[in-house]
C-alpha positions in Angstrom: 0.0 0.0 0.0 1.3 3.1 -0.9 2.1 5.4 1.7 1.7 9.8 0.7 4.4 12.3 1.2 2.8 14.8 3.6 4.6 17.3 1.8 2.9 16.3 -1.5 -1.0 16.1 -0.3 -0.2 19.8 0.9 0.8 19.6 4.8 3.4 21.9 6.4 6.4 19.8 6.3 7.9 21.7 9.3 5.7 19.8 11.7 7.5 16.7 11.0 9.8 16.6 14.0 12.4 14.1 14.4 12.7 12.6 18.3 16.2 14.2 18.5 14.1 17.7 18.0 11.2 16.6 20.0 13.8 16.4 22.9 15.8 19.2 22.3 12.9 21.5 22.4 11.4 20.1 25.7 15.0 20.9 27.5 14.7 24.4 25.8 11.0 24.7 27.2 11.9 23.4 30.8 16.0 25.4 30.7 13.3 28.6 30.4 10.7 27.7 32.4 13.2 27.3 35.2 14.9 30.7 34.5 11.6 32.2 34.9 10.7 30.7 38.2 14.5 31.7 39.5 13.9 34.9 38.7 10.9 35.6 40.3 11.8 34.2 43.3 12.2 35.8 45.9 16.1 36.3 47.8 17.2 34.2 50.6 16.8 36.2 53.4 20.0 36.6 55.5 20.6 35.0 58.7 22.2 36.7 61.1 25.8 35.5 62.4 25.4 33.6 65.6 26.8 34.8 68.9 30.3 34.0 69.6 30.5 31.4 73.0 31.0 33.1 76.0 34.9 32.7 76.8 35.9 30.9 80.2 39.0 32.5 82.1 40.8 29.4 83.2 43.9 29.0 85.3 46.0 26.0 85.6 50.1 25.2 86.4 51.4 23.3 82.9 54.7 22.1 83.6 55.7 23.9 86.8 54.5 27.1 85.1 50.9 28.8 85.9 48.9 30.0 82.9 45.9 31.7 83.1 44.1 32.0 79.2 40.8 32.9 78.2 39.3 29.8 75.9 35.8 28.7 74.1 34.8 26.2 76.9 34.8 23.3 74.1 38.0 23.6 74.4 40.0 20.1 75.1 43.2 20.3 77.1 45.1 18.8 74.0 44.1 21.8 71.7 44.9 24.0 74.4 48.7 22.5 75.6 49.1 22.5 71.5 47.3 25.8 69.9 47.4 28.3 72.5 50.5 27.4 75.0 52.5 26.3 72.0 53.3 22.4 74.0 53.5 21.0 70.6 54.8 17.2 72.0 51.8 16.1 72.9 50.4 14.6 69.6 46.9 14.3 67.7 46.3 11.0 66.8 43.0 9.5 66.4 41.8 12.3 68.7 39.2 9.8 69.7 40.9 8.4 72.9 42.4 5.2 71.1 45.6 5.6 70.2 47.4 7.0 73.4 49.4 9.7 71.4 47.7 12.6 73.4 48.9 11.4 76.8 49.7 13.8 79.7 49.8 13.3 83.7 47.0 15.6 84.9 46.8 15.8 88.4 49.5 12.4 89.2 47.3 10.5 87.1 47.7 9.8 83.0 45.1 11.0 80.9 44.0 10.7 77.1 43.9 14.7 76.5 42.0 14.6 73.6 39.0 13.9 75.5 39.2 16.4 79.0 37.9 19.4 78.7 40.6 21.9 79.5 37.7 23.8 81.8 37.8 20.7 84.1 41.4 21.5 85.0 40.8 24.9 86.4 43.6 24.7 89.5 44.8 22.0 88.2 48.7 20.8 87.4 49.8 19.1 84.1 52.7 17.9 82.8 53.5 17.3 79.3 56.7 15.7 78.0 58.5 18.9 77.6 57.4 18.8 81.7 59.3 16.1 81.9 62.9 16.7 81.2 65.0 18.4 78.3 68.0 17.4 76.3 70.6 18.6 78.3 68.8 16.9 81.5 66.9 13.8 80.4 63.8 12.2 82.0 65.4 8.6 83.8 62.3 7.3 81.0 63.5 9.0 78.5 66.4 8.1 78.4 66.0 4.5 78.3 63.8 4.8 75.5 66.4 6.2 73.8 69.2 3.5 74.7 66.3 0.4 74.0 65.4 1.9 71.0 61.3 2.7 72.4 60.5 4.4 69.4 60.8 4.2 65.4 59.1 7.2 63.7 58.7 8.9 67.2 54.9 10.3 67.0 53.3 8.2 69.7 56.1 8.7 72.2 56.2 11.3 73.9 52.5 9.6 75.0 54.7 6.4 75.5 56.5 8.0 78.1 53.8 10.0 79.6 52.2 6.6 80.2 55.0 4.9 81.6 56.1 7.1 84.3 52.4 7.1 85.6 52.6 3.5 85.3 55.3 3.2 87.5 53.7 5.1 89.9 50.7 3.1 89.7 52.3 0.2 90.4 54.1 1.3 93.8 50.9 2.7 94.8 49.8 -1.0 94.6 47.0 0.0 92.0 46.3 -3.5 90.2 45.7 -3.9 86.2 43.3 -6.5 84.6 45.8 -9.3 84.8 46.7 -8.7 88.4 46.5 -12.5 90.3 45.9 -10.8 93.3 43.8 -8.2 93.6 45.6 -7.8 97.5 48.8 -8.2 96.9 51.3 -5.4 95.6 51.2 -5.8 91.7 54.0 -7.3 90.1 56.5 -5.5 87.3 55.7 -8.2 85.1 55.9 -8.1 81.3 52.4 -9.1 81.0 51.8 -6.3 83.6 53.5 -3.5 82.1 52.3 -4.7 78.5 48.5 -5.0 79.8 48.9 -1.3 81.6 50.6 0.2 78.1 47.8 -1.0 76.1 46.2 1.6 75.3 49.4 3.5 74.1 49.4 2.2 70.6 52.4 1.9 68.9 52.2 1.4 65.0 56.2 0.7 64.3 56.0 -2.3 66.9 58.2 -1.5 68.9 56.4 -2.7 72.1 59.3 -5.4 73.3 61.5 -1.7 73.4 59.0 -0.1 75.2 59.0 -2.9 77.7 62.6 -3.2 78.3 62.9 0.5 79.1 60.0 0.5 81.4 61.7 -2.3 83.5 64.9 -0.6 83.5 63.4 2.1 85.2 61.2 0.5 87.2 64.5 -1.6 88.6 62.6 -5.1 87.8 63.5 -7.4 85.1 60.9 -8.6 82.2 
């Protein structure tokens, strides 16, 4: 059967769109559309900037030295030994509390940095691991990390030693760990001891068996 030419029976053969023109003139018809609309939109209205938080005046005794600052009291003690009193040693690591790297003795006891709020240490004393000695005049700890080779790439020790002096001292004061025998009896300086109290300092070089053999050295047992 034999089909006509539309153009020939008389019909405007500019109707006879292809699909590829059929779709290019929708996206024209929705591009303008959509300009239209933008236009007579209204503008955002500004919001205003939001108060600054109140500071806090806060004064504390960082390595034998008394500070008094003024801080936003979000503040963690880490960003505030690190950003505002320039105590760079103690390190950011997972800033989570995991990793150990942020270590510092707060008070006689060893905390994870990252997660105190510096407000809570209003009065309070912390030592870092500048705190703790210097090169001319090493820490007894530090030095033994240096002669056991504690340390590879050196970012989680300056927690590593933090630790370990407060885990010393935990020891004499008869404070026992998870893998204590006797809960009543003076723990033991014990390489399962020492390792279970170091566990949460992690070190990613491995050098853990280091670690331990300074700590003992110090500590005047034998692991």
């Amino acid at each position: 059967m034999h089909t006509p030419d539309p153009c020939a029976t008389g019909a405007a053969c500019d109707l006879a769109l292809t699909r590829r023109n059929l779709l290019l003139a929708s996206a024209a018809s929705a591009a303008a559309t959509g300009a239209g609309a933008a236009e007579a939109a209204p503008p955002p209205a500004i919001r205003p900037a939001p108060d600054p938080m109140p500071l806090h005046r806060l004064t504390l005794t960082v390595n034998g030295q008394r500070h008094t600052v003024e801080i936003d009291t979000r503040t963690t003690l880490l960003d505030l030994l690190r950003e505002q009193l320039h105590l760079n040693g103690s390190k950011k690591g997972c800033d989570h509390g995991q990793c150990g790297a942020c270590t510092v003795i707060a008070d006689g006891r060893r905390i994870n940095a990252c997660l105190s709020l510096a407000v809570l240490h209003e009065g309070g004393s912390v030592t870092t691991i500048e705190g703790l000695g210097h090169p001319q005049q090493l820490h007894p700890m530090q030095a033994a990390f240096v002669k056991h080779d504690g340390y590879q790439c050196g970012y989680c020790t300056p927690g590593q030693i933090c630790s370990a002096v407060a885990v010393i001292d935990e020891v004499r004061a008869g404070i026992p760990s998870h893998v204590s025998a006797d809960l009543n009896a003076k723990p033991l300086l014990s390489a399962q001891e020492l390792r279970e109290r170091m566990s949460g300092n992690i070190c990613r070089c491995g050098a853990y068996s280091n670690i331990v053999e300074a700590i003992s050295e110090v500590a005047g047992g034998a692991a």
